[in-house]
N, C-alpha and C positions, 0 to 999 in steps of 0.2 A: 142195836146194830149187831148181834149176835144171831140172827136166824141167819142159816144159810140161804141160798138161792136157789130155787129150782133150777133141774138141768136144764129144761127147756130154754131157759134164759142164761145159762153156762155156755149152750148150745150158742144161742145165737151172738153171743159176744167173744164165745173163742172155737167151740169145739165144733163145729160145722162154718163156721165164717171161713172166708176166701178170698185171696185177695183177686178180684175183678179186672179183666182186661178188654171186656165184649162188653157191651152196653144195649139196654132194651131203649126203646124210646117210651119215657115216663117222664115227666116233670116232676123238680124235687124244687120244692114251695118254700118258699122265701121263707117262711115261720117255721119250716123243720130244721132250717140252715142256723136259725137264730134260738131256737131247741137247745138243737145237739152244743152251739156255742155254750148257753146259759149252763146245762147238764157240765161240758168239760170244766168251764173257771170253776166251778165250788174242787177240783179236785187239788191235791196238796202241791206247793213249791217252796222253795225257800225263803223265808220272810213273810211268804205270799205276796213271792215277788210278780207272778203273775205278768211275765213278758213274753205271752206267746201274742201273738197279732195275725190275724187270717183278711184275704183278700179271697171272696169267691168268682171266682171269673168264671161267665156262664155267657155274657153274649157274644155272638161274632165278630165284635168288633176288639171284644175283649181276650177274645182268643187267638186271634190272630197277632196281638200284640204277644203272646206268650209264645206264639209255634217257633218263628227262630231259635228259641233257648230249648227246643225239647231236640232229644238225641232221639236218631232216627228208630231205635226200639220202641221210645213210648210217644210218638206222635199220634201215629193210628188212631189210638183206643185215648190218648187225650183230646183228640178233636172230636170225637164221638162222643164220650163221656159228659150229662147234662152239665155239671158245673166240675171247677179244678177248684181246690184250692188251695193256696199257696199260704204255708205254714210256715210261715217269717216268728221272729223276735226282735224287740225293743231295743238295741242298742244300748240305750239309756232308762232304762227301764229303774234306774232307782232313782229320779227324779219325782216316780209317782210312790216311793217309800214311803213318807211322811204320811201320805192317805190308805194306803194299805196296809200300811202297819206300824201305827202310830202308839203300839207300847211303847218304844225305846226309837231314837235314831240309829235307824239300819243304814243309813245311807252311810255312815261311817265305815262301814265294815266295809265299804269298797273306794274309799275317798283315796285317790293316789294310787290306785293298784288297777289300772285297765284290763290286765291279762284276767284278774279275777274277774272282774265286771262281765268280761266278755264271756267265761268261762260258765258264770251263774247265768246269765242271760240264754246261751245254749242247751244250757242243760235242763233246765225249768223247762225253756220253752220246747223242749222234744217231749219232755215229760207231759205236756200241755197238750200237745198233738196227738202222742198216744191215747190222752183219754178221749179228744175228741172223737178216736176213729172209733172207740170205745161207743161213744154218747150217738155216734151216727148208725152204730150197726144197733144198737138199742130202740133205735126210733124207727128201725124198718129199711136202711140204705144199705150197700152194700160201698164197698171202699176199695180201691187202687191205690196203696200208698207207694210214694217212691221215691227214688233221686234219680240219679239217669237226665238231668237237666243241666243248663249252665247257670249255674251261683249268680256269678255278675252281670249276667245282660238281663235276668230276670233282676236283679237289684238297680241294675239302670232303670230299665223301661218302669216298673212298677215302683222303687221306692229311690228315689232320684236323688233327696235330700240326704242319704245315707245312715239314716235315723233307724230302718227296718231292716232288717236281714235275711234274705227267704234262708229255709232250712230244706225242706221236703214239700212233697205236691201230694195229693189224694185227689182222687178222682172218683166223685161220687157221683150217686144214683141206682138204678138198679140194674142189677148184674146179668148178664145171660147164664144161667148154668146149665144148658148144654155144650158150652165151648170154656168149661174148665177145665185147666191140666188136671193129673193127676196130684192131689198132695204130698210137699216134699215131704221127705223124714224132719226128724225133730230128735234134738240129744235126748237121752233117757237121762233120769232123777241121778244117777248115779256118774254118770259124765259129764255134768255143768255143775253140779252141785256137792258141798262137804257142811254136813254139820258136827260141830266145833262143842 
């Protein structure tokens, strides 16, 4: 795991990627949604805790169930966009510890303590989402990720039992790029960063 990457594929998972708000009409196939899943889980979390959870909404019926909850910014381009999908986490996600990571009981480490639970849960599961937008733009998609949503009516309407929790939405498929903005700036090395 020591060779680097070509830039060509530097390029296409950071340094030319964009984040997408025009949509071509393409169909994105059921097996690259299930891809880019299989590619994001192998990446790292805590315990491998592994409580990210995705809901692809892609038909009309299923979209329409989501349009209420989107802010009038990213309706547009998410009713146009082949699929959404809605990057939720586990609530209870250490219930599946014992089979994730059955060196030691981890479930411990969060027994009586919810703030932490909920804390690990969030933060894996962003971590999870990142790599998927990662494993999507690697297999050829291009990605809308966002918030700009309501929390809870997408947690009613989709996850009712209270078990999942959306985080953020992506809007995949392929991109238009002639109706990309311009790319914003970016902190330089020396303004987000100290080494110690």
């Amino acid at each position: 795991m020591s060779d680097r990457i070509d830039d060509r594929a530097l390029d296409r998972l950071f340094r030319a990627a964009r984040t997408h708000n025009s949509w071509r009409e393409a169909p994105v196939p059921d097996e690259v949604l299930q891809e880019a899943y299989e590619l994001a889980r192998m990446g790292p979390t805590s315990g491998n805790a592994s409580p990210m959870r995705i809901v692809f909404v892609r038909s009309p019926e299923a979209k329409a169930r989501l349009r209420p909850a989107l802010s009038a910014g990213n309706l547009a381009k998410t009713m146009a966009a082949p699929v959404t999908a809605i990057i939720a986490y586990d609530a209870r996600f250490d219930e599946l510890l014992p089979r994730l990571f059955p060196h030691e009981d981890a479930r411990r480490w969060y027994a009586g303590q919810p703030e932490k639970l909920a804390d690990a849960g969030f933060r894996n599961g962003s971590l999870q989402g990142a790599y998927f937008i990662l494993a999507a733009r690697a297999l050829g998609l291009d990605c809308g990720p966002m918030s700009g949503f309501d929390n809870a009516r997408v947690d009613a309407e989709f996850f009712p039992d209270g078990r999942l929790r959306s985080n953020f939405l992506v809007n995949l498929g392929h991109g238009d790029g002639q109706r990309l903005r311009p790319r914003g700036p970016r902190l330089a090395f020396h303004e987000a960063c100290t080494i110690l």
